[in-house]
C-alpha positions as CSV (number, residue, x, y, z in Angstrom):
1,X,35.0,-3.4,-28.7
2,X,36.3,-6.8,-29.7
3,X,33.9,-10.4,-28.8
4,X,34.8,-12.3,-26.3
5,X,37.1,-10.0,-24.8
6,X,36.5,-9.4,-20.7
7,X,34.1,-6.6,-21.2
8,X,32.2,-8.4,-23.4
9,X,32.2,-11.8,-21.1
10,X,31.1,-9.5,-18.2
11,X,28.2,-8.2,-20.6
12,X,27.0,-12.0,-21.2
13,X,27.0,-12.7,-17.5
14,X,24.6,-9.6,-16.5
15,X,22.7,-10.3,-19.3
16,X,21.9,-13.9,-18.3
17,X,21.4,-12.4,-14.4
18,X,19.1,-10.2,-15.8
19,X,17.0,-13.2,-17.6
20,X,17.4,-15.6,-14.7
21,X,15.8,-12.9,-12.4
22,X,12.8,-12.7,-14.9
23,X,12.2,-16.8,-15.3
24,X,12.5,-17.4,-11.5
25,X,12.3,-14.1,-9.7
26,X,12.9,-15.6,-6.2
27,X,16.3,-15.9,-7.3
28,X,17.2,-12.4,-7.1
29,X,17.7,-13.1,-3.6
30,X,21.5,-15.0,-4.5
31,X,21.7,-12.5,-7.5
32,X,21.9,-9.2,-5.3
33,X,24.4,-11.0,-3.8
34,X,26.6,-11.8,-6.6
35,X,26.4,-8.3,-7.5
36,X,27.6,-7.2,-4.0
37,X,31.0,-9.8,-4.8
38,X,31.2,-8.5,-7.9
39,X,31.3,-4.6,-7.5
40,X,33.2,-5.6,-4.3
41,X,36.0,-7.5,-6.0
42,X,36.1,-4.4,-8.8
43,X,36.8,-2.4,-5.4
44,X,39.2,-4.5,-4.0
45,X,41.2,-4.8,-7.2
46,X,40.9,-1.2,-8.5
47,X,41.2,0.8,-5.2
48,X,42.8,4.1,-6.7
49,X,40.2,4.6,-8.9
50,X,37.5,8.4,-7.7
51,X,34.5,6.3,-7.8
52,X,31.0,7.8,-7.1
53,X,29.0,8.2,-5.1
54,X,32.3,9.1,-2.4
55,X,29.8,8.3,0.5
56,X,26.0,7.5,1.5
57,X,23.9,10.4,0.3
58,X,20.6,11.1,2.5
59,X,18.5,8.7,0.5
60,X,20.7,5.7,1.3
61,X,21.3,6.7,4.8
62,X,17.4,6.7,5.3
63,X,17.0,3.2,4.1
64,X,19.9,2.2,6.6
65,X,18.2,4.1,9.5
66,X,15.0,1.8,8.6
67,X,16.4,-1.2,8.2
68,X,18.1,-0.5,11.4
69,X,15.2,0.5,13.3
70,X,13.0,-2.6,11.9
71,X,16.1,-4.7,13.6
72,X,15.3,-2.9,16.8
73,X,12.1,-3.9,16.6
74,X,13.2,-7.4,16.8
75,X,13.4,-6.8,20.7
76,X,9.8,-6.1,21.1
77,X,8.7,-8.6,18.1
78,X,6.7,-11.3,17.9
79,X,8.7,-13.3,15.7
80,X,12.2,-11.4,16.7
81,X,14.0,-14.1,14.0
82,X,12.2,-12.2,11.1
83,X,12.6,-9.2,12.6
84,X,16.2,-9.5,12.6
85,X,17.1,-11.4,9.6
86,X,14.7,-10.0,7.1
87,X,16.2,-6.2,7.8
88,X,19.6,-7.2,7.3
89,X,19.0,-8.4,3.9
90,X,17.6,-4.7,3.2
91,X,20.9,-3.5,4.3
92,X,23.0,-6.1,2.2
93,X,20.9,-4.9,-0.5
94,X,21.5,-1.4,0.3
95,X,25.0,-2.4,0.6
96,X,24.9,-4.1,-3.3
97,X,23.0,-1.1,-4.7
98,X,26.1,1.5,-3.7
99,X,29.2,-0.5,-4.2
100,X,27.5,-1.5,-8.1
101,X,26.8,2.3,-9.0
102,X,30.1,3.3,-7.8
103,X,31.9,0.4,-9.6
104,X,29.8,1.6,-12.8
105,X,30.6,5.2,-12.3
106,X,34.5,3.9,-12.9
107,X,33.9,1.1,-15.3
108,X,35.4,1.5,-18.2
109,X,33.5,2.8,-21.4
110,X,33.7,-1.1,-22.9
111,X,32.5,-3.1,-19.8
112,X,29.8,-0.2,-19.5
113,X,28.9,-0.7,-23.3
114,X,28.7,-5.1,-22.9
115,X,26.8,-5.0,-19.1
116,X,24.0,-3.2,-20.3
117,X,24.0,-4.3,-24.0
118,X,23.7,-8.0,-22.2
119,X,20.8,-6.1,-19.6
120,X,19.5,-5.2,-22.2
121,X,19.0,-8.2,-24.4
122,X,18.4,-10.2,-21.6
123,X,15.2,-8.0,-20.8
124,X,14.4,-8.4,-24.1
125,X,14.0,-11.8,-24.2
126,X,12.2,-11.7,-20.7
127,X,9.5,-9.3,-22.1
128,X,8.6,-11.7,-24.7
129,X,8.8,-14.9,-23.1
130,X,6.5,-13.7,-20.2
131,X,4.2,-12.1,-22.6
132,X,4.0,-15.1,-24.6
133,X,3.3,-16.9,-21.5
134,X,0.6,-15.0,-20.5
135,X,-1.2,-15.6,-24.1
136,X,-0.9,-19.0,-23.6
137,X,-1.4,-20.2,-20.1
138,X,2.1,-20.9,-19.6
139,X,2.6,-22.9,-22.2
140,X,6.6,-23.4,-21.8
141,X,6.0,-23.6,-17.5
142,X,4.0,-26.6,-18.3
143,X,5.9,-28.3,-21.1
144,X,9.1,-28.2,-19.3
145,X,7.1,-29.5,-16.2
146,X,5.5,-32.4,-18.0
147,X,9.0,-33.2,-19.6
148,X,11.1,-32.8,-16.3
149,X,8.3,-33.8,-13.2
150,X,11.2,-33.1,-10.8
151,X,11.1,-29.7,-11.8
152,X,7.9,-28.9,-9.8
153,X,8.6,-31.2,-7.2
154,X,8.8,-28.6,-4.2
155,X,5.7,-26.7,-5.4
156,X,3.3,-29.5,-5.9
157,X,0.2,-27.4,-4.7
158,X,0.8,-25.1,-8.0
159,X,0.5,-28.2,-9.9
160,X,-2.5,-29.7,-11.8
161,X,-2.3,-32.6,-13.8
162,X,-3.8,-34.4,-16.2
163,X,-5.2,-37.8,-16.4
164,X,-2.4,-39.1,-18.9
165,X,0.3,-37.1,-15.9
166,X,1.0,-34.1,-17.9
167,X,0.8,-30.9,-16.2
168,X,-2.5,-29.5,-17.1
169,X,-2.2,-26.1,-15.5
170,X,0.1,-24.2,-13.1
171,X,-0.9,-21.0,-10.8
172,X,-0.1,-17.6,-11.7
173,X,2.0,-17.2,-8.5
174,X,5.3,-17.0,-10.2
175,X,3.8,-15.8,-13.6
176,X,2.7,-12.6,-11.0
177,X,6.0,-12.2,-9.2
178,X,8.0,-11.9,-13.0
179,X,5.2,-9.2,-14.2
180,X,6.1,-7.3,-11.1
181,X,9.8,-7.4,-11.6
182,X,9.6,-6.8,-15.3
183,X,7.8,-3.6,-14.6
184,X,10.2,-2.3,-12.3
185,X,13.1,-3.4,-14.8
186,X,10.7,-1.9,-17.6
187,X,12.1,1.6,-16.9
188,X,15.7,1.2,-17.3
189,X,15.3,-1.2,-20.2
190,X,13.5,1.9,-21.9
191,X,16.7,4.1,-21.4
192,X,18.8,0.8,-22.1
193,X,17.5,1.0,-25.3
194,X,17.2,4.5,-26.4
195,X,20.7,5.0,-25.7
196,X,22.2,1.5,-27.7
197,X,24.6,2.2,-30.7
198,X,22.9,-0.5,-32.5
199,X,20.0,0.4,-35.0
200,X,18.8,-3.0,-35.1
201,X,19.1,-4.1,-31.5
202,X,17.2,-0.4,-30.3
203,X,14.3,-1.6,-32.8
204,X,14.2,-5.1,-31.5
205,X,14.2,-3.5,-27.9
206,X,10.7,-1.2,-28.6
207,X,9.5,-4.4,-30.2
208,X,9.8,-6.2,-27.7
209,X,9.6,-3.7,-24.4
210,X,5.9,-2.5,-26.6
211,X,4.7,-5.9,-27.0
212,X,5.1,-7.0,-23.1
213,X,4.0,-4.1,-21.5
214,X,0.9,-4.0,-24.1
215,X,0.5,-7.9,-23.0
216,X,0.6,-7.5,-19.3
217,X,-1.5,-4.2,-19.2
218,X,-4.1,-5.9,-21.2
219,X,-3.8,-9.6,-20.4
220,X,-1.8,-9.9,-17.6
221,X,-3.2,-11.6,-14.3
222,X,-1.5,-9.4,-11.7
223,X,-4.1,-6.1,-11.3
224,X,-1.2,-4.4,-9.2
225,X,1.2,-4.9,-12.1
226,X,-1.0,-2.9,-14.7
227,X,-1.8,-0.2,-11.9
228,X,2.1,0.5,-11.5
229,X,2.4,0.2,-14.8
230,X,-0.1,2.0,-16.1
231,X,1.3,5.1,-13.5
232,X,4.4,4.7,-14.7
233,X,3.3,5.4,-18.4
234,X,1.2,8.4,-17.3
235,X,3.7,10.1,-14.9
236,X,6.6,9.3,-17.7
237,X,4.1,11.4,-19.8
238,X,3.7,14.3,-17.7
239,X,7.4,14.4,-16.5
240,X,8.2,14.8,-19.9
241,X,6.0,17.9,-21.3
242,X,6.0,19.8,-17.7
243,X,7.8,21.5,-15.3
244,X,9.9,18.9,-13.4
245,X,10.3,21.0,-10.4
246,X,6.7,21.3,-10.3
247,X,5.8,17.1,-10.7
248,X,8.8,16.5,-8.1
249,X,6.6,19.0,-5.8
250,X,3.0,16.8,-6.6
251,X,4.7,13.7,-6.1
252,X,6.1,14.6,-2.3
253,X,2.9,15.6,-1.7
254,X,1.0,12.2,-2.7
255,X,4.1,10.4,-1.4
256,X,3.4,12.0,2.2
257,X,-0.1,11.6,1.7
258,X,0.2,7.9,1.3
259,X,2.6,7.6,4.0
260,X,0.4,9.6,6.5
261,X,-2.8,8.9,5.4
262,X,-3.1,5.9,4.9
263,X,-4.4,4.1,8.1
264,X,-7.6,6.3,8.4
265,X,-8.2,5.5,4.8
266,X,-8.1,2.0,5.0
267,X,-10.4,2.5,8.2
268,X,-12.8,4.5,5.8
269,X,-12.9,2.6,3.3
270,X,-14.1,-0.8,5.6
271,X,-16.7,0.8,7.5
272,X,-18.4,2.1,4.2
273,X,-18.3,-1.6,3.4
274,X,-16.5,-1.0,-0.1
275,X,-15.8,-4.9,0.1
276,X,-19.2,-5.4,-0.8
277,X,-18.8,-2.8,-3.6
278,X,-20.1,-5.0,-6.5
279,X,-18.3,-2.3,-9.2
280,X,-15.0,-3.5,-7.1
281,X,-12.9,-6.5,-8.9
282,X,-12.8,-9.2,-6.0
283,X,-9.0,-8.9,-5.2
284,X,-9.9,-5.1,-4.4
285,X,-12.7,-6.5,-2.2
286,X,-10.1,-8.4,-0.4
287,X,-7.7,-6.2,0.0
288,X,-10.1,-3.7,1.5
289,X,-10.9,-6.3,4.7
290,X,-7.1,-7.0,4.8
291,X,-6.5,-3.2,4.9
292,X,-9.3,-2.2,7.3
293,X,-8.4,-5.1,9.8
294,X,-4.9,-4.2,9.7
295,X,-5.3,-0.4,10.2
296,X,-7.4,-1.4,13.2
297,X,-4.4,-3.6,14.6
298,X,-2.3,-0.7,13.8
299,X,-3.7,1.2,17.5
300,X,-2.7,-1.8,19.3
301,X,1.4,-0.1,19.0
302,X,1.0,3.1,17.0
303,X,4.3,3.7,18.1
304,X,6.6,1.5,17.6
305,X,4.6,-1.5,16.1
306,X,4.5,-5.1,16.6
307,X,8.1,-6.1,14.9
308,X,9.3,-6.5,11.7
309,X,7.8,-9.1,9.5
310,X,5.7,-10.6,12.5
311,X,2.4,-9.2,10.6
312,X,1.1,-13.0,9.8
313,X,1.8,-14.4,14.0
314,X,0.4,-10.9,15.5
315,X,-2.5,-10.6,12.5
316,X,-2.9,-14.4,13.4
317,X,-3.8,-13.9,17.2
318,X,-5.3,-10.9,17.2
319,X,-8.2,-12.4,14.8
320,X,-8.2,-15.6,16.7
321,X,-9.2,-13.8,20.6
322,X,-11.6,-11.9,18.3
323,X,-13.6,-15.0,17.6
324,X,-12.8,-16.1,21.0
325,X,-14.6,-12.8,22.0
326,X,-17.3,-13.2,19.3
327,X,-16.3,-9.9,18.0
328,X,-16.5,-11.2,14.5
329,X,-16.9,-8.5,11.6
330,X,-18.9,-8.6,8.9
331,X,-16.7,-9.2,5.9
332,X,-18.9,-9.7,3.5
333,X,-18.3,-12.9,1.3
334,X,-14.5,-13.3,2.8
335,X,-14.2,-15.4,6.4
336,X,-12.0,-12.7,8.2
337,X,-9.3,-10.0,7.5
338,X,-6.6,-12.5,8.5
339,X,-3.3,-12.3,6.0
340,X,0.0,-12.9,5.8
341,X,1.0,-9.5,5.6
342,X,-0.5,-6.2,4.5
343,X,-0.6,-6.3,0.8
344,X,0.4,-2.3,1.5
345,X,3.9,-1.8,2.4
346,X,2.7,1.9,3.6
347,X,-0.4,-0.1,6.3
348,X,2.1,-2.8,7.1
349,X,5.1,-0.4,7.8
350,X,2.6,1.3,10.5
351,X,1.3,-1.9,11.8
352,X,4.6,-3.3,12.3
353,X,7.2,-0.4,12.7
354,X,4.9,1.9,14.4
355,X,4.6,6.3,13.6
356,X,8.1,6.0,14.0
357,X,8.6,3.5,11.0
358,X,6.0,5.2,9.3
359,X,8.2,8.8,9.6
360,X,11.3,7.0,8.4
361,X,9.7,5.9,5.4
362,X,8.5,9.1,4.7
363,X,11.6,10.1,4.7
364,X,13.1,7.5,2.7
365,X,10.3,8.5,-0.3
366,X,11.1,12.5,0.2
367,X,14.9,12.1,0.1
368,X,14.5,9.4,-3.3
369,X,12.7,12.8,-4.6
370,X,15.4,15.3,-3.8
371,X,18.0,12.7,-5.4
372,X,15.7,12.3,-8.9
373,X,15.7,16.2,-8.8
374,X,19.9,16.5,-8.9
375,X,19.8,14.1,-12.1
376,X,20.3,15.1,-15.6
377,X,17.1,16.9,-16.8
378,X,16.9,14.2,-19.5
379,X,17.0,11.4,-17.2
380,X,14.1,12.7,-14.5
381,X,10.8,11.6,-16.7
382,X,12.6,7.8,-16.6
383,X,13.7,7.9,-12.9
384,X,10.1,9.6,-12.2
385,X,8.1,7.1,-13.7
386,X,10.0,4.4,-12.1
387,X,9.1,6.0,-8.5
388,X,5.7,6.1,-9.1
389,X,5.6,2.5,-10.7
390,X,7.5,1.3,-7.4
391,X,5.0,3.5,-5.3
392,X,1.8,1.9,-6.6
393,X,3.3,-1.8,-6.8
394,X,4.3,-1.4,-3.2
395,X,0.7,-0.1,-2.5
396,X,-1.0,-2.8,-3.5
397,X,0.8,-6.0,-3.6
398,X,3.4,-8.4,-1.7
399,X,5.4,-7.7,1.5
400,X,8.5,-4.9,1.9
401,X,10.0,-8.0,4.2
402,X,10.1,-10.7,1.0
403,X,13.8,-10.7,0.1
404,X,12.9,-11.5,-3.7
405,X,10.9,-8.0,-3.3
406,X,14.0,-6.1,-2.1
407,X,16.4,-7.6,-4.2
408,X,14.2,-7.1,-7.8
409,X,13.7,-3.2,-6.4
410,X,17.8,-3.1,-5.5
411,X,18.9,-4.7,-8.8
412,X,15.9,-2.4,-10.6
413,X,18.3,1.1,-9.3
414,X,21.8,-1.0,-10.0
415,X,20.2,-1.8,-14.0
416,X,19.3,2.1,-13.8
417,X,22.7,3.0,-12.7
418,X,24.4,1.6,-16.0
419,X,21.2,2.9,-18.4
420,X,22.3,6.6,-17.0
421,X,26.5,5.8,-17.5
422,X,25.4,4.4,-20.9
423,X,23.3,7.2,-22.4
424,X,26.2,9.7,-20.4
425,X,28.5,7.9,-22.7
426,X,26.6,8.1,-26.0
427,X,25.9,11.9,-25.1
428,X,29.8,12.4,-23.8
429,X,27.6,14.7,-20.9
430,X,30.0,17.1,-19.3
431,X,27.9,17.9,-16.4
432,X,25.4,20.1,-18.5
433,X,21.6,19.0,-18.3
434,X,19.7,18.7,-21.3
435,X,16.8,20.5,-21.8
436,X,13.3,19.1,-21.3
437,X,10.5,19.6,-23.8
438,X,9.1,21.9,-21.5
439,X,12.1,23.9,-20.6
440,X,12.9,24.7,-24.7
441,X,9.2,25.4,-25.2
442,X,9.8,27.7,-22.3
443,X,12.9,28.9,-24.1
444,X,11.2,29.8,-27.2
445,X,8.7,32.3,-25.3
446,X,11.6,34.5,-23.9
């Protein structure tokens, strides 16, 4: 494996992918895309090749029927734009995530080595460059904002400066959207680095990987960050010393239960008036009114929902003829339970796609399930802690129709894709799992 050879060109451009999505995430938007060209061209120009997987397994053909069906619901919608548009860019996503896994499943074992060596370091030096940001207020944002004002000329509103015109302090906004992605890149970054040939580099990697995850469960700003984090850590734990079948089986149940459930308990938990719960952080008081308001929208169209991505012009209305009516709750110390969307993915998929969203989601969750089951036994505690960190970061925070969102959780399965070809390579796996912790402490009792 020779520098500056193809493979390891095509390693230094993931890896500065991988760091650009981390220092602006809103640019994983284009960066999906390039990947979609990329695996594309590899198609195109390597067409003989048995690349896997040979067609859409049931876990990718539920996302499509979703995405389709929220495109439907453009018909009925009331923004029928959003509705459209915001769908398709799941299914170009989609569309990325399947053509990069099968272009890595053929890659050759040097471009496999230099993409996710480059992931990897590029990860690396995103996990201490937001955790350093965190400890100091954002110290490089606002230096490279007081040097370059054009820099923050489009987000002026984030912007506070001082007397003398130096930027004094910027919002966590952005700081919040790279925690999020970091988290969900967290998982293959792990596997990235217990697999690396390089002694030095895997060192740097726990280093590093320990010291921003330790700084944004401890410091960090964004509560639904540490949440998935913090569930990805515990169910990494579990996966690891029990029965896999068994923690598969729990998490379909909560998955379901999340799914199913979770318009009466958002209904529950506003009329026992937990937004006045003093022992509640006030962004979980908030997001209590937004959730009860919007599960009470929800029986407006329990069937098929008010559109796609339409939550803030429907949410909008509805709270607007219920002043007009003078049907105003009591929220407490917050004006109303108006928002832009949800802030749950599983409330706003009900309010906006209807039961029959709602069941296609379910699906989507049960079928991601089935898939983590068929992997390599020692790969399941990574791929199950990354569901549950996705789970709990779509259950508390951002909308499923913001195309950074969909594009940092497509390019989170595509980093995964090469962590799994990598530590197949290291292994030289021939099909056979490797036993869990569980399964040779079951081993010894026979």
């Amino acid at each position: 494996m020779q520098p500056f050879s193809k493979a390891w060109w095509a390693g230094v451009a993931a890896g500065t992918l991988a760091l650009i999505a981390l220092i602006d995430p809103r640019t994983t938007s284009v960066l999906v895309v390039l990947v979609l060209l990329a695996a594309l061209a590899d198609q195109f120009l390597r067409p003989a090749l048995p690349r896997r997987p040979e067609k859409f397994g049931a876990a990718f053909i539920a996302v499509a029927a979703f995405a389709v069906w929220a495109m439907v619901s453009a018909i009925w919608s009331h923004s029928p734009s959003h509705s459209l548009l915001k769908p398709a860019f799941l299914l170009l996503t989609l569309a990325a995530v399947w053509f990069a896994i099968r272009a890595t499943s053929t890659a050759t074992r040097p471009v496999a080595h230099y993409i996710g060596e480059g992931v990897l370091t590029g990860l690396l030096i995103a996990f201490v460059l937001v955790a350093f940001e965190i400890l100091t207020r954002q110290l490089i944002t606002r230096s490279l904002f007081t040097a370059f004002p054009s820099l923050y000329a489009n987000i002026t509103k984030h912007i506070t400066l001082a007397a003398d015109g130096s930027v004094q302090s910027v919002t966590i906004a952005n700081l919040n959207r790279r925690m999020a992605v970091l988290i969900w890149f967290l998982w293959p970054a792990i596997m990235l680095a217990i697999h690396d040939p390089s002694r030095v580099r895997r060192l740097l990697a726990y280093a590093s990987i320990s010291f921003g995850a330790a700084t944004i469960l401890l410091y960090g700003s964004h509560q639904s960050s540490q949440v998935a984090l913090l569930g990805g850590l515990v169910a990494f734990g579990i996966a690891s010393w029990f029965n896999r079948t068994a923690v598969i089986g729990a998490l379909a149940a909560l998955w379901s239960a999340a799914v199913l459930l979770v318009v009466p308990i958002s209904l529950m938990t506003l009329n026992a008036d937990l937004h006045k719960a003093n022992w509640l952080f006030y962004s979980a008081q908030h997001r209590v009114v937004i959730w009860g308001t919007a599960a009470e929208e929800v029986m407006r169209a329990p069937i098929i929902g008010i559109g796609a991505d339409a939550t803030r012009s429907a949410m909008k209305k509805a709270v607007s003829e219920a002043k007009a009516a003078e049907q105003a709750r009591d929220f407490g110390k917050f004006d109303s339970g108006y928002a832009n969307h949800a802030h749950n993915v599983y409330l706003q998929v009900w309010y906006e796609l209807g039961a029959v969203g709602a069941l296609l989601l379910l699906a989507v969750g049960l079928f991601v399930l089935r898939a983590i089951a068929t992997l390599q036994a020692g790969v399941q505690p990574t791929a199950i802690a990354m569901f549950v960190t996705t789970s709990l970061l779509i259950g508390f925070s951002y909308s499923i129709w913001q195309t950074w969102f969909i594009a940092a959780c497509g390019l989170s399965v595509a980093i995964f894709a090469v962590a799994i070809r990598k530590r197949s390579d290291q292994l030289g796996l021939t099909g056979e799992p490797i036993p869990s912790t569980a399964d040779k402490m079951a081993a010894k009792t026979v």
